[in-house]
N, C-alpha and C positions, 0 to 999 in steps of 0.2 A: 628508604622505601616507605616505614614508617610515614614521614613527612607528603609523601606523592599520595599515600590514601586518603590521610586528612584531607589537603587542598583539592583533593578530587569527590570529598564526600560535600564540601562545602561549595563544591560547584554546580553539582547537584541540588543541592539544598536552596542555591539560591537561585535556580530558573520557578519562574512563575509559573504557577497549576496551572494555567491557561495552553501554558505552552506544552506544557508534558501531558494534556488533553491531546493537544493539537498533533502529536509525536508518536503517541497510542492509538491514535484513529488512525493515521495515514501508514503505520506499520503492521494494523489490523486490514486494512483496505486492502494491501496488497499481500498479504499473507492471504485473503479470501481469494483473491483473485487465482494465486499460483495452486492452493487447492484445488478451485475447480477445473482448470488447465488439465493439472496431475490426472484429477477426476476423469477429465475426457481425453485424455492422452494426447494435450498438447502440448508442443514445441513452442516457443516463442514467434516463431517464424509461420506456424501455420498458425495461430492467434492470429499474427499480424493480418497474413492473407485473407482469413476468412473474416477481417474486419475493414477489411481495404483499408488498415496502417501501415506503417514501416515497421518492424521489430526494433528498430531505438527507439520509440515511444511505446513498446509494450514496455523493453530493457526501462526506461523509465518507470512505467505503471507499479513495477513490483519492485524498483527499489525502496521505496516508501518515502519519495523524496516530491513527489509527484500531489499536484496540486489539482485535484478532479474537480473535473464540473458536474453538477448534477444532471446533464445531457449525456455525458461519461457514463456517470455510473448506470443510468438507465438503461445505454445501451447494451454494456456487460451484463447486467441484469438481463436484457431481454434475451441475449445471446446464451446466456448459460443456462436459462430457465430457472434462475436461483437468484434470490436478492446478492446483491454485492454488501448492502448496508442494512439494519432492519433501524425505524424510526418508532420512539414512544414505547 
């Protein structure tokens, strides 16, 4: 067991900042999103509808696997009356 922490702290260790930027945003992005949902007492599925999406691209949005456009986030922003993202 010993043995599995080390080779898993060293695998850690060795993904590039770049990418553990990249893995912190996109699981911030959609942690935002599913609060403000919570906020307004959305379902997945009324998300969807009231964005004219399917709910497998919301299910996408919040897994934080999900690769937004900035026409995305706009939109959720304009949608929630709350930034999705703040810049600077």
């Amino acid at each position: 067991m010993k043995d599995a922490k080390n080779r898993y702290k060293e695998i850690v260790a060795s993904v590039p900042a770049e990418i553990k930027a990249e893995v912190d945003l996109s699981f911030a992005i959609s942690d935002r999103i599913d609060f403000l949902m919570h906020e307004k007492g959305l379902s997945k599925k009324q998300l969807a509808d009231a964005l004219g999406r399917r709910p497998s691209e919301v299910t996408k949005w919040l897994s934080g696997q999900h690769n937004f456009t900035i026409a995305t986030l706009a939109m959720l922003s304009t949608f929630f009356q709350h930034p999705i993202i703040r810049v600077g």
